[in-house]
N, C-alpha and C positions, 0 to 999 in steps of 0.2 A: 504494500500500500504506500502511495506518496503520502510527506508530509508537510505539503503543500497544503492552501489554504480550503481545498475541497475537502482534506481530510482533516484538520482542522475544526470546522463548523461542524453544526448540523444542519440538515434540509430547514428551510425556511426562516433558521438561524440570520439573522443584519450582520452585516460587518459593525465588530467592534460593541454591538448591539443596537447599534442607531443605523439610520437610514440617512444622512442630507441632504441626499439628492434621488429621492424617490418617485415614482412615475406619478404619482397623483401632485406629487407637488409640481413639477414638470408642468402636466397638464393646467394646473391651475393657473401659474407662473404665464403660460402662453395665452392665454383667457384675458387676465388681467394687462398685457403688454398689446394685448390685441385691443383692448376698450379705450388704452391711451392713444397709442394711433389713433386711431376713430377720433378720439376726442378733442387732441393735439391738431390734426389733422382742418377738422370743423371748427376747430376756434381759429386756427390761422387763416381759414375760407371766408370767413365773417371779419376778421382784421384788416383784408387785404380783398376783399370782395370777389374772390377768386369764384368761379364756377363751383357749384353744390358736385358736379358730374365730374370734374377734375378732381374733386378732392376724394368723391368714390371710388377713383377708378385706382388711386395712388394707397389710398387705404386699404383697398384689397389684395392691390399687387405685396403691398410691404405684409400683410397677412398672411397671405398664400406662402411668401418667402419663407417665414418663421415659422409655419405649420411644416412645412416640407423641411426643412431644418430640422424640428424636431422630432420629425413622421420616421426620417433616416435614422435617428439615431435610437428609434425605440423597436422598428424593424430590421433593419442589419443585423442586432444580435440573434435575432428569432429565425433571422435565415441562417443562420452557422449554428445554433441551436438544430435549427432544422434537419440540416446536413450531417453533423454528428450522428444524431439518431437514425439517418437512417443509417447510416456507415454503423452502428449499430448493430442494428437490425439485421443487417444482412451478414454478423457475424467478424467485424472487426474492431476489439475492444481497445485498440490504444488509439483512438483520435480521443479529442478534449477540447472542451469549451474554456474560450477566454474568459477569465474571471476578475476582467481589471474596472468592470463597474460595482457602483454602488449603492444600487436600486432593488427593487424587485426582480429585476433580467438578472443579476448578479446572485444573489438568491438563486435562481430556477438556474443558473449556471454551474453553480458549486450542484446543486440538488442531479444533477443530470450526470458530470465527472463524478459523485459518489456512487452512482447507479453504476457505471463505467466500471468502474474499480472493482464492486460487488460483482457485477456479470467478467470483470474478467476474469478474479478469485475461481469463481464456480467452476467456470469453463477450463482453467489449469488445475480445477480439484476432479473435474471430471475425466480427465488428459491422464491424470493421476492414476484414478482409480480404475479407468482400462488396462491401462500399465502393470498395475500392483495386481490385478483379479488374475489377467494374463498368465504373468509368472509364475502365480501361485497356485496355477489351473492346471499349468505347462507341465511340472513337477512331479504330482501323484499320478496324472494320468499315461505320462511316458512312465512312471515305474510300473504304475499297472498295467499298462499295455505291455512292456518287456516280459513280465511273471507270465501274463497269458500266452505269448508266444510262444516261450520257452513247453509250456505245457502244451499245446497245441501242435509243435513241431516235434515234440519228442524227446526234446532237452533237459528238463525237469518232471517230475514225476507229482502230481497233483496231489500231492503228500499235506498234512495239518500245516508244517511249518511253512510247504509254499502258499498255500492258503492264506495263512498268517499274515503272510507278508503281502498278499495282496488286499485281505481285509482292511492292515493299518492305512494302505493306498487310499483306499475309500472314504476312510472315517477320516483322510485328511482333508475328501473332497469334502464329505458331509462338515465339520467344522465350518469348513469356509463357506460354502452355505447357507448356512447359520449366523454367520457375520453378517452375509448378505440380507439375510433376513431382518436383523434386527434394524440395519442401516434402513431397510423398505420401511420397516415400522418407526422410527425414528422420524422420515420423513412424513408418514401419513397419520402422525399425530397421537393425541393420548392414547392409550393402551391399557384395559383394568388393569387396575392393582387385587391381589390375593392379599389382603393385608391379615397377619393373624401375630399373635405373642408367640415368643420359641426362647430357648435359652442360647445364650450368646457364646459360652466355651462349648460346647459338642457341637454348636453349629460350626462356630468359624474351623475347629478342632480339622472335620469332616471338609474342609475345603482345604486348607491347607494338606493333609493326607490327600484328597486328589490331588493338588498338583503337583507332590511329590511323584505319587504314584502313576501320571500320566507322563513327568518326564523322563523314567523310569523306563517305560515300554518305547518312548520317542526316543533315546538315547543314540541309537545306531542308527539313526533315520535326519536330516535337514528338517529343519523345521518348518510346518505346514502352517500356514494361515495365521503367522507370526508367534504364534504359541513355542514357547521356549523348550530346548533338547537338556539342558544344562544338568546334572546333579551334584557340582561341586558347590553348590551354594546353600545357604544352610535357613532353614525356617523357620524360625522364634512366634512363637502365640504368647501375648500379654494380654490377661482379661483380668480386671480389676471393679468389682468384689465378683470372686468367681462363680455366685449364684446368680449374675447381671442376664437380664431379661430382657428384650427391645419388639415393639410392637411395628412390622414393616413386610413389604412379602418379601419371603425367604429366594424366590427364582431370584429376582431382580436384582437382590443385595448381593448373590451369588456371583452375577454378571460383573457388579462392579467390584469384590473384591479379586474375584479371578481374574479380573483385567487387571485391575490394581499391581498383584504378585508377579504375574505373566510381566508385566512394565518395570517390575523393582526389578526381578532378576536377571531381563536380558541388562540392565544398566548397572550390575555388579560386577567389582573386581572377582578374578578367581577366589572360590574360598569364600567367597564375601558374605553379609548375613542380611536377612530380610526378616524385619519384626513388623508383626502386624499387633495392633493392641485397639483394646475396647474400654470406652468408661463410662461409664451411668450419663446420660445430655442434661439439659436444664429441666428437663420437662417429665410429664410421667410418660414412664416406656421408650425414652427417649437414647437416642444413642451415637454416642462418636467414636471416628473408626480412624486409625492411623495406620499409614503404611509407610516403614521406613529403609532404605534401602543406604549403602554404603558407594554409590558409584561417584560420578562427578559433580552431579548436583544438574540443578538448570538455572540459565543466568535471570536475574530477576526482571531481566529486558523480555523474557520470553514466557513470561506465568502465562501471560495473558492468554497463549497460543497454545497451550497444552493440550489443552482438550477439542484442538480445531482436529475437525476430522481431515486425516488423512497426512499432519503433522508427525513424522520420522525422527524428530530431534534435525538439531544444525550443529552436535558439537565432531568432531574429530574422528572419535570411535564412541560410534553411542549405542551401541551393542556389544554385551561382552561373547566372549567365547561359545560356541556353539549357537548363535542364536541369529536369524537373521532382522532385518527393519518391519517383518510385518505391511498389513496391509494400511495402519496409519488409523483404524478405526475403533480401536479396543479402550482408549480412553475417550473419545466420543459416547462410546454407548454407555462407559459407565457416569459420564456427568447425565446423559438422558434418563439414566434409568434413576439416579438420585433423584433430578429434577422432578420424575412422575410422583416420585414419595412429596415435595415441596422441601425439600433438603439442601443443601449446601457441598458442593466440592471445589477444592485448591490447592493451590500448592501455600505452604507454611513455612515459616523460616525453620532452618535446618543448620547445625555446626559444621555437617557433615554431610554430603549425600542428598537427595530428595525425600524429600515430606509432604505426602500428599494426605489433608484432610479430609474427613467427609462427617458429616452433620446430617444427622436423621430426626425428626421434630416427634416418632412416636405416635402415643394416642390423642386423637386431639381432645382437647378437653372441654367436657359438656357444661354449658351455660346454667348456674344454679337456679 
């Protein structure tokens, strides 16, 4: 995004907050300059006993001039306005409107370059995400097409183990899938919540053992659908008081803590340790969830972007060993899926590492 003056404002936003030279005042200004003429005009006709028809026609002329004057400078922009959009429209997102008025045109100009900006984001997030699905399409399907061959030609013997290995094939296409899906549901808006009370150490317990246990069986395998191979990294659960209770649906908190861990641990040194920890929220049944990892951190220039979908990191090596950049959308789903609860996720300051919060608001509480 520039950080030029369209990204700057907002739509409908004044420079500066004021207007000085705004098109109503404009128009009024020409109104008012037209009645002195006339007026100017008639009394010097009457001083000088000039023809009533010569001083009409002089009146009009000098009117017509200062309307046209000002007709150019309130249509000009509307034609390059014009032009923009459709260059637009027809799918090319870096032309831009001049924004060196200070009117209402100037307004609809900034308002028009932020549209700009936004449809060009999209279109390289879409660019993106054919790119990222591709590769990660590309992958399980040439291994499972190889196992099938090998059985078909006579090469391999249609044994459990080669099975196996064509199964893990599959569940790498189904995961990603599954990403897709949520990304569909992400875009087509709210989604019930299952909301019910569960206890917070045997749940979180049981997610962290899966993705122990899924990198486990992925070890000898690249990694599908950004989900991480690693098991040199090591998984800490902190729940504090450990009969803590939180009222949220269990699928959904799933998604974002699994996303959460999946993101701490491709961005761990070797060895490295990923703590995840719970503590009673402000509220009843309320609950905050931290995940904290050891890797490099994220610069505070780039909180804001974390959770844009399809966002890979910008730093160096922003993935540790065994693990590839994913498709960019695993912390997208998990701020959608807080958001469904009306919850809170961030990144938090950290001495060490990244720190990513999330805030769950619980039962709401019934008016006495």
């Amino acid at each position: 995004m520039s950080d030029g003056p369209a990204a700057r404002r907002g739509p409908g936003e004044p420079w500066g907050g004021v207007r000085p030279f705004s098109i109503k005042t404009k128009l009024g200004a020409l109104v008012v300059i037209a009645v002195l003429i006339t007026t100017g005009l008639s009394m010097i006709a009457v001083r000088t006993q000039t023809e009533l028809r010569f001083i009409t026609v002089f009146s009009m002329i000098a009117t017509l001039l200062i309307t046209q004057f000002v007709a150019h400078s309130l249509t000009a922009p509307l034609d390059e306005m014009n032009t923009v959009a459709r260059s637009i429209s027809q799918g090319d997102y870096t032309r831009r409107v001049s924004e060196s008025r200070r009117d209402e045109l100037g307004d609809l100009a900034g308002t028009i370059n932020l549209m700009a900006d936004e449809l060009e984001a999209q279109d390289q997030q879409r660019k993106e995400l054919v790119a990222n699905v591709s590769h990660e399409l590309r992958t399980p399907i040439a291994g499972l097409r190889a196992v099938l061959e090998n059985v078909v030609d006579g090469i391999a013997e249609a044994d459990p183990e080669t099975m196996r290995t064509a199964l893990k094939q599959t569940e790498r296409l189904g995961r990603l899938v599954e990403t897709l899906l949520d990304l569909s549901r992400l875009d087509n808006g709210v989604v019930p919540l299952r909301m019910r009370r569960f206890e917070v150490w045997p749940y979180l317990s049981g997610v962290l053992k899966e993705a122990n246990m899924v990198a486990s069986v992925r070890a000898g395998m690249a990694s599908g659908s950004g989900s991480h191979t690693r098991t040199d990294v090591h998984l800490h659960l902190d729940v504090s008081p450990p009969e803590l209770t939180a009222h949220a649906d269990p699928e959904r908190i799933h998604q974002v803590v699994a996303n959460l861990i999946d993101n701490a641990i491709k961005h761990s040194p070797p060895h490295g340790r990923v703590t995840v920890k719970a503590r009673r929220g402000p509220y009843p049944e309320s609950l905050e969830l931290e995940v904290l990892d050891e890797g490099p951190g994220i610069p505070r220039s780039d909180w804001h972007r974390v959770f844009e979908r399809f966002n890979r990191g910008a730093v160096s090596r922003p993935h540790g060993p065994g693990s590839d950049g994913g498709t960019g959308l695993g912390l997208a789903i998990a701020r959608w899926a807080v958001d469904l609860h009306g919850g809170r996720i961030g990144v938090a300051e950290s001495d060490r590492g990244c720190r990513i919060l999330v805030t769950l608001p619980g039962q709401p509480s019934v008016p006495s």
